[in-house]
N, C-alpha and C positions, 0 to 999 in steps of 0.2 A: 411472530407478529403477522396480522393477517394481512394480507396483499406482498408480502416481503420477498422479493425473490431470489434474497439471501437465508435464508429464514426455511422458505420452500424448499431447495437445495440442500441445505441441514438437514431437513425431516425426509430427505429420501423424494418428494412428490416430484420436484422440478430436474431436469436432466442437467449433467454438468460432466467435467471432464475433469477429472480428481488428481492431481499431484501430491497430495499430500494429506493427512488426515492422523486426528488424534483428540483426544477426550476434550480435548479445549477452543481447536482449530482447525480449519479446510483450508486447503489452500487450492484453487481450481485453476484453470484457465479461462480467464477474460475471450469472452465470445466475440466482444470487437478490441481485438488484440493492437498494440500501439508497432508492435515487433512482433515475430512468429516467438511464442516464448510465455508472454505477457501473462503474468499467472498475480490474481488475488487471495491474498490471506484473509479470512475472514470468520470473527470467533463465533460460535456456535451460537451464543446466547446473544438474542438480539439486543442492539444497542446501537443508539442514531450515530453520535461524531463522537471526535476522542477524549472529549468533558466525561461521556458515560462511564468511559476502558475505565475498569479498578487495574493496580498495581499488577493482582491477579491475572489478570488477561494479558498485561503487557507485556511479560517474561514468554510467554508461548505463541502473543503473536510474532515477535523478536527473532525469536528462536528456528518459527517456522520459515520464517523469510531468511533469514542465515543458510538454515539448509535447501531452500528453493534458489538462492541464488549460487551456492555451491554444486547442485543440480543444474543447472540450466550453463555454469560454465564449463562443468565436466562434458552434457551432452554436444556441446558446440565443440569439443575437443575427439569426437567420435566420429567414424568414417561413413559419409557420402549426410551427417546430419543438415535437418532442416533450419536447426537454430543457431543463429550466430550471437555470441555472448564475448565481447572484448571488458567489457564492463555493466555495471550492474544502479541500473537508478531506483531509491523507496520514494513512493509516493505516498501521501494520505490525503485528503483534500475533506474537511470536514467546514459543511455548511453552503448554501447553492452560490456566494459570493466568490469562494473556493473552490467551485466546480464539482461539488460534490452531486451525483446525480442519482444514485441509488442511495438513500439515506439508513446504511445498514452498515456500521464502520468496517473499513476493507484497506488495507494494505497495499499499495502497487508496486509490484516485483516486476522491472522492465529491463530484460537485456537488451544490452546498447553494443552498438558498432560503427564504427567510424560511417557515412555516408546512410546512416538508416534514415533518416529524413526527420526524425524528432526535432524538434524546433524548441527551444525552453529559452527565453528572456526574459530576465529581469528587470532591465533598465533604467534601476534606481542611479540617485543621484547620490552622491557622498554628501555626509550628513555632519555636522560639526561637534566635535567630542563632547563641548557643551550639553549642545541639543539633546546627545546620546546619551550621556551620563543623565537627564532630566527626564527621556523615554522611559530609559532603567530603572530612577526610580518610581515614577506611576506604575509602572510594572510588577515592579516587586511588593510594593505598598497593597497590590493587589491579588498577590498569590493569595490561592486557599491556605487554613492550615495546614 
């Protein structure tokens, strides 16, 4: 897609630091990293948020981040490494409500460590089984086939 600088990246034009790659998926390192580490999966074939991802794309995005995060805690396990990996956070954020800022669907592979400074609240409130059960079904009422 034109202006895409996931898209650029795929075609070779735009520069990137590659961890991973395969007929379906890249997975790079995040240029403004959350952690030293910080690597996006991101499928070849462009596509805005995760309503686009067919089945097809989800097994190799999956897959790719399985093994970027079993990477990223092996290297934290190696001598004088720059990366610390106690544990391991997926992101996806699809839509600018969501925080989504590159609209090119991507993955977020974040190794985590006690004291890294990530900040993530939720802050909801407990919701009544009623309520929930009522959520559930607009919800369901509303899947695709």
């Amino acid at each position: 897609m034109n202006g895409c600088i996931f898209c650029e990246i795929v075609a070779g034009r735009a520069e990137a630091s590659v961890v991973h790659e395969d007929d379906s998926v890249m997975a790079i390192l995040d240029i403004h990293p959350a952690t030293i580490g910080h690597t996006l999966v991101i499928p070849r074939t462009h596509m805005v948020g995760l309503t686009d991802a067919t089945d097809e794309i989800g097994a190799p995005l999956w897959h790719a981040a399985r093994r970027v995060a079993a990477g990223l805690r092996a290297a934290a396990g190696s001598q004088g490494a720059g990366v610390r990996c106690e544990g391991v956070r997926l992101s996806l954020a699809d839509g600018v409500a969501a925080g989504q800022d590159v609209f090119h669907l991507h993955l977020h592979v974040v190794p985590r460590h006690p004291g890294d400074g990530i900040v993530i609240a939720a802050g909801g409130r407990r919701r009544a089984r009623g309520l929930l059960d009522g959520d559930a079904a607009l919800i369901r009422d509303a899947l695709p086939g």
